[in-house]
N, C-alpha and C positions, 0 to 999 in steps of 0.2 A: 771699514769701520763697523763692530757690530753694534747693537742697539738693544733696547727694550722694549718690547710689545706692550701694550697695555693688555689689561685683564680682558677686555671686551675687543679687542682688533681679533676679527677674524679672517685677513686676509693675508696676516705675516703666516709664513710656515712653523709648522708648531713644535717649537726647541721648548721642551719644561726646563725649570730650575734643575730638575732631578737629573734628567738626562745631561743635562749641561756638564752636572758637578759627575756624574757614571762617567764621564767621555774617558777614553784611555789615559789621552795627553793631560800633563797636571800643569804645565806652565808656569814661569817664572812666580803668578801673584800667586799658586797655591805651594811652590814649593819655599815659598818665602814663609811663607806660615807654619809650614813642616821644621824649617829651620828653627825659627823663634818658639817655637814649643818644645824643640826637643833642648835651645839653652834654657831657656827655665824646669824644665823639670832635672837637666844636669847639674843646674844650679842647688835645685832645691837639693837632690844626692849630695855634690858636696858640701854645703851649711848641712847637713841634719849629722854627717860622717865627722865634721869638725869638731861638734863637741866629745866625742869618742880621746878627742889627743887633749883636751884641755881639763879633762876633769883631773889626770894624773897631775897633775902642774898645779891645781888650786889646792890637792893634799901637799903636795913639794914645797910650793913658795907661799902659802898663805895660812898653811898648819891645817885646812881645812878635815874635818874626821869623814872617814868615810859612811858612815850615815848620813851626814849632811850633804854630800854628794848626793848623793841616794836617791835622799826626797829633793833635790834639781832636777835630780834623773828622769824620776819617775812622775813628776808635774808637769816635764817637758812630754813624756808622753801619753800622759793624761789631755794638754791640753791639742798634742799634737791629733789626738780619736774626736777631741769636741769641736775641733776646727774644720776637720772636713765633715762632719756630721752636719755642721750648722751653715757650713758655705754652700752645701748641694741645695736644699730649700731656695735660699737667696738669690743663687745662680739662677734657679728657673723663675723665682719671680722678679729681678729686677735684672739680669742680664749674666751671661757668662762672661762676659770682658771687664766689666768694674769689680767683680769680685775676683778676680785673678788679680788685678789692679791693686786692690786694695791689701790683696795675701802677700803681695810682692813686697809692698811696701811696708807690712808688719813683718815681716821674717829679716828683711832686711834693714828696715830701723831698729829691730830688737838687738841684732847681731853686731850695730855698729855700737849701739849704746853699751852692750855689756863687755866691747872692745874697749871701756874707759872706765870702766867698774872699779872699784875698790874693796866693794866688800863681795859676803856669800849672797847676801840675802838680793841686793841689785842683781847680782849674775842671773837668780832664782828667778827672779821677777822678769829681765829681760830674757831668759831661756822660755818663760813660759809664754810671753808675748810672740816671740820669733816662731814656735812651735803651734802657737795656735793659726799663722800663717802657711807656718811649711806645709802642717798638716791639710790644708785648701789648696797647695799651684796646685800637684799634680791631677785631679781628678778634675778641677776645674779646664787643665788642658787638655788633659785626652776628649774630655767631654767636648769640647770648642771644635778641637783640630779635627776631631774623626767628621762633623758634620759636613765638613770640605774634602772628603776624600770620597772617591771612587768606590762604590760598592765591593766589585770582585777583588782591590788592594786594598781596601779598608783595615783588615785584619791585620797585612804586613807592615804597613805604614803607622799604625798604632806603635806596632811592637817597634818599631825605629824611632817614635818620639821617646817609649816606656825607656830606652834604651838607655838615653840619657842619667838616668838614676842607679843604676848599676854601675855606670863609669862613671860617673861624679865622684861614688863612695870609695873608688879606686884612684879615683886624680886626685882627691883629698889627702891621701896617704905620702904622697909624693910630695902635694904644696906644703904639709906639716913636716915635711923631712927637713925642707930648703927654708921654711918663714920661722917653726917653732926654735931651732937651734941659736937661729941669728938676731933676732928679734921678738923673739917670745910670743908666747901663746895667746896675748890679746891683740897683736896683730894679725893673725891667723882669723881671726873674729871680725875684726877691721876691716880686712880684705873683703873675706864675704858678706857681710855688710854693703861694704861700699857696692859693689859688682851686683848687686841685688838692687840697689835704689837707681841703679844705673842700668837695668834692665827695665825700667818701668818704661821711660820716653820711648825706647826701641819698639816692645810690646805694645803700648798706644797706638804708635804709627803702623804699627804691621796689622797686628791679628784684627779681623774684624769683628763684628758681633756676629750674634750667630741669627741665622735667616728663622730658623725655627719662632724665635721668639718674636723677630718682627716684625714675621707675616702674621702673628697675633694680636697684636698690636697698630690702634687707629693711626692712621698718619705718617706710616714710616716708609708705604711701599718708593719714594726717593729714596730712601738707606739701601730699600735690598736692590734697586735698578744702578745703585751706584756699585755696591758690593758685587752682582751678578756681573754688571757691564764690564770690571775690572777683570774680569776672571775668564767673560767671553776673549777678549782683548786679547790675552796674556795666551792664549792656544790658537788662535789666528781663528777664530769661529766668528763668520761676518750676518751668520742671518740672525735675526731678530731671537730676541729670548722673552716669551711670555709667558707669566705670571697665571696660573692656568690653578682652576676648583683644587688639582690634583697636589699643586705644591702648599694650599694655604691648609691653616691649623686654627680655625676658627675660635676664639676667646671662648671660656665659659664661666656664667657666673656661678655654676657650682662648685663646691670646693670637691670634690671627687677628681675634676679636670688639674688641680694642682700635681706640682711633683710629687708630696707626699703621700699624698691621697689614689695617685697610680698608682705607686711603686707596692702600696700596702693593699689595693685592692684584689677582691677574688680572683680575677683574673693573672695579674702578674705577681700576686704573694709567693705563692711555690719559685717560680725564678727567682726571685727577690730573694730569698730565705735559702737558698741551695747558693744562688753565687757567694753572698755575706758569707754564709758557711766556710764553703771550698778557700775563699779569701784569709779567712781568719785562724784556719789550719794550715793553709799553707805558709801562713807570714807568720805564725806562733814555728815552723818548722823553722824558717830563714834565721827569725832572730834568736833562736834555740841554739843554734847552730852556730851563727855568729860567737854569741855571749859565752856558751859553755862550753863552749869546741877546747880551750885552752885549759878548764878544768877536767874535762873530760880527758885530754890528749895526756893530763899526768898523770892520769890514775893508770894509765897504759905506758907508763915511763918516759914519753917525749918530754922534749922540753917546749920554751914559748916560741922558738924559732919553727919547730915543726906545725906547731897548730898557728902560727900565721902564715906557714906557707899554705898551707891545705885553704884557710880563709880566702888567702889570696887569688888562687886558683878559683877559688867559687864565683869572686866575684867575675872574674875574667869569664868566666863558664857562664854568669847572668847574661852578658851582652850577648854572646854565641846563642845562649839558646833564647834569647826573646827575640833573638829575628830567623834561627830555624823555626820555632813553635811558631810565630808571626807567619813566614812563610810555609809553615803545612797548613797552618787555618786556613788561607787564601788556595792553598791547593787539594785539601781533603777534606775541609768541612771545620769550622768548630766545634762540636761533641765530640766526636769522633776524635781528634788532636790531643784537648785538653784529657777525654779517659785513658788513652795511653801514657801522654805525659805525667801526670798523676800518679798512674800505678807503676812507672818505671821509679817513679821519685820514691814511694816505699819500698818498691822490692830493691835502690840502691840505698837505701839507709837502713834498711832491716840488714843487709849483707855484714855492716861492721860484727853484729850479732853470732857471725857463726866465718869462723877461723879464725886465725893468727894475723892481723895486719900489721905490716911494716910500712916505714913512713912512704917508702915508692906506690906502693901500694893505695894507702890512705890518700895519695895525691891526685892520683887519675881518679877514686871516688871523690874527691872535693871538686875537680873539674866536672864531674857525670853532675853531681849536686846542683852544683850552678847551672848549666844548662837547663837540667830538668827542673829543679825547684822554684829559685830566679828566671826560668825561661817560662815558667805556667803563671808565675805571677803579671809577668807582660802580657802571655795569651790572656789571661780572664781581664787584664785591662779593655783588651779588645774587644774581647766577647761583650763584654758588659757596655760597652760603647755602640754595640750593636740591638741588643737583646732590649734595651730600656727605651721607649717611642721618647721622641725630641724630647716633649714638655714635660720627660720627667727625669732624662737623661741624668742632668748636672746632679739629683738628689739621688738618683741609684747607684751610679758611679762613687758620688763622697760617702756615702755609706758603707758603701763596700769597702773603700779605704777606711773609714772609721771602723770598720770591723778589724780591717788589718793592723793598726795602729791597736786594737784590743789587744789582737796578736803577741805584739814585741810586751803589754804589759803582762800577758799570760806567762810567758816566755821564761820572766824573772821570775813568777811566783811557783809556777810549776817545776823548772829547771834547779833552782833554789831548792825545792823540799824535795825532789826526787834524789838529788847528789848527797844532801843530810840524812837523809834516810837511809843512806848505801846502797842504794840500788845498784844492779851492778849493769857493766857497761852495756850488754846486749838488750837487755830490758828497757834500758832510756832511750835508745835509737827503737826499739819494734814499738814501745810505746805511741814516738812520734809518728809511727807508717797506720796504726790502726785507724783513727782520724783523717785522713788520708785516702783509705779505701772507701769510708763513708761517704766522702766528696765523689769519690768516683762513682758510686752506686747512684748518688744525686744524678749527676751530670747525666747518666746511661738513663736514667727514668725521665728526666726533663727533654733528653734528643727523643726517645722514645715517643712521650707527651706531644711535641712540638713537631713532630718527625711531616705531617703534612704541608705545616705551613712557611714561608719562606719568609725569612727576617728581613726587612728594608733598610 
């Protein structure tokens, strides 16, 4: 049976918290955690991919105009950028577990109530309540989950929770084939709804809080010897685990020591401001691509069947490449990973630009897309789980995603006026890569920057 050293026991052999959580072995109680993060953030992919099938249904059956669509749309991801923006704060000063808690249960009361709506404006209302949830699981879990994983698989393990999101928006597709036909499109809402307020008990019971915050916090060191003890336990590790200068995170009354007050100061502003960056061009590329792929694919004569297979392919290409990119992190570096996958992403989206592409053709580029594009977006989850010290983690990570959630609103405004304008096809793809090599130049100058010191 192993046990808990005290802070001051100097005669147990000296197993830190850190080491404990580095060991190889991850053990039932950490792989149980790996699991419940990756269904919530699958979760979170398919509610955020559902409303994609329900908006054509409230012009069908309820005469709704497509501007009023529009502004649901576009509120849901307005509040989907202020959700994670305001949960990262939160997370670091009252806990990462209530505030996942709390995201779960807005996205998923929102989803169930607008499963009974009757009008636009309800829908609006409960799209924008569900959205300022969905926008908080994910960054609230990578944030949680990565503090229990292994240094040298940190990176890969991330991109296996990120994973979840990329197939959600793909299992979505499927559950809207088999629910909207037979049952309509507000059961489709119903469902995920329900399966969301029904992840909460699950996630209570499983994920812990996170150690970072409270070994800052008076009174708690029983939380972390019950949390640690479970996790010695669970890898058959029988010597004592103490509590040691090296694993504590001393409170401060400064506000500097706050999340927001890290993430924005001297010292970590440049990574701050390169990762947001990279973030919010990369996710303005995804949802670019997403949204106008099918306008764009007519202007090249295809029809909707070819520009949703290429979609299709992409997402299939997310999951592939956020655990290749997950796994070169852990085995080449992350600078070094993320500036290739970057600059593969524009030099394959600049390619539509220059020849003739046929649909076979456009297909294997929709699979390279996914990979690289969808697959950097899971690497910078990582990264960024890495790069931000604990107590400021939860507000660097949500920000990032609020940057990304900028993204999908840039997406419509830019996408929109560049196809009005005429611009013609090779110019709207080289457009989307130039942004792109920016982030790359970031990334080459922060490894550069950074290049002595070793991330923990």
């Amino acid at each position: 049976m192993s046990g808990v050293a005290s802070r001051t026991d100097t005669t147990a052999p000296l197993l830190t918290i850190r080491k404990l959580i580095d060991s190889s072995t991850l053990g039932r109680r950490r792989m149980s955690i790996i699991v419940v993060g990756f269904l919530c953030v699958l979760l979170d992919g398919i509610d955020i991919g559902a409303w994609g099938f329900v908006y054509p249904r409230l012009i069908a059956d309820w005469g709704a105009t497509v501007g009023q669509v529009t502004v649901v749309a576009t509120v849901g991801y307005v509040t989907l950028a202020l959700g994670a923006l305001i949960a990262g704060p939160l997370a670091d000063r009252f806990g990462r577990k209530p505030t996942l808690l709390a995201s779960i249960a807005l996205f998923g009361g929102g989803l169930l109530v607008a499963g009974f709506a009757t009008n636009i404006e309800t829908i609006g209302i409960c799209r924008a309540v569900a959205c300022a949830g969905l926008g908080a699981v994910m960054p609230a879990v990578i944030t949680l989950v990565s503090e229990y994983l292994p240094l040298k698989r940190r990176s890969f393990l991330v991109t296996i929770v990120f994973c979840g999101f990329p197939l959600g928006q793909s299992v979505v597709g499927y559950m809207a084939a088999f629910i909207v036909p037979n049952f309509g499109w507000s059961s489709l809402l119903i469902v995920g709804g329900v399966a969301g307020l029904a992840l909460i008990p699950l996630t209570a019971a499983v994920l812990p809080e996170s150690l970072a915050l409270l070994l800052r916090r008076p009174n708690q060191q029983h939380r972390v010897e019950r949390i640690v003890d479970t996790i010695a336990r669970s890898v058959g590790e029988a010597r004592p685990v103490t509590i040691t200068a090296v694993d504590l995170i001393p409170a401060s009354p400064s506000r500097r020591e706050g999340g927001v007050g890290l993430v924005l100061s001297r010292q970590l502003l440049p990574t701050s401001l390169i990762v947001w960056f990279a973030y919010l061009v990369n996710c303005t590329v995804t949802y670019m691509l997403i949204g106008y792929l099918p306008l764009i694919m007519a202007q090249m004569g295809m029809d909707a069947s070819g520009s949703g297979q290429i979609v299709g392919m992409a997402g299939w290409g997310g999951v592939m490449g956020s655990l290749l990119i997950g796994y070169a992190m852990s085995r080449f570096g992350n600078y070094r990973t993320l500036i290739v996958a970057l600059t593969l992403t524009a030099v394959s989206i600049s390619a539509v630009a220059f020849g003739d592409w046929q649909l076979s053709g456009l297909l294997v580029l929709g699979l390279v897309w996914g990979i690289l594009n969808a697959g950097s977006n899971g690497g910078m989850n990582a990264f960024a789980s890495e790069v931000f010290p604990p107590t400021a983690r939860a507000t660097g990570v949500s920000w990032m995603h609020s940057a990304g959630k900028l993204g999908a609103i840039l997406s419509g405004l830019l996408g929109g006026v560049m196809i009005a304008a005429g611009w013609a096809i090779g110019a709207i793809f080289i457009s989307m890569a130039i942004p792109l090599l920016i982030a790359v130049a970031g990334f080459a100058w922060l490894g550069y920057r950074n290049r002595p010191r070793t991330v923990l």
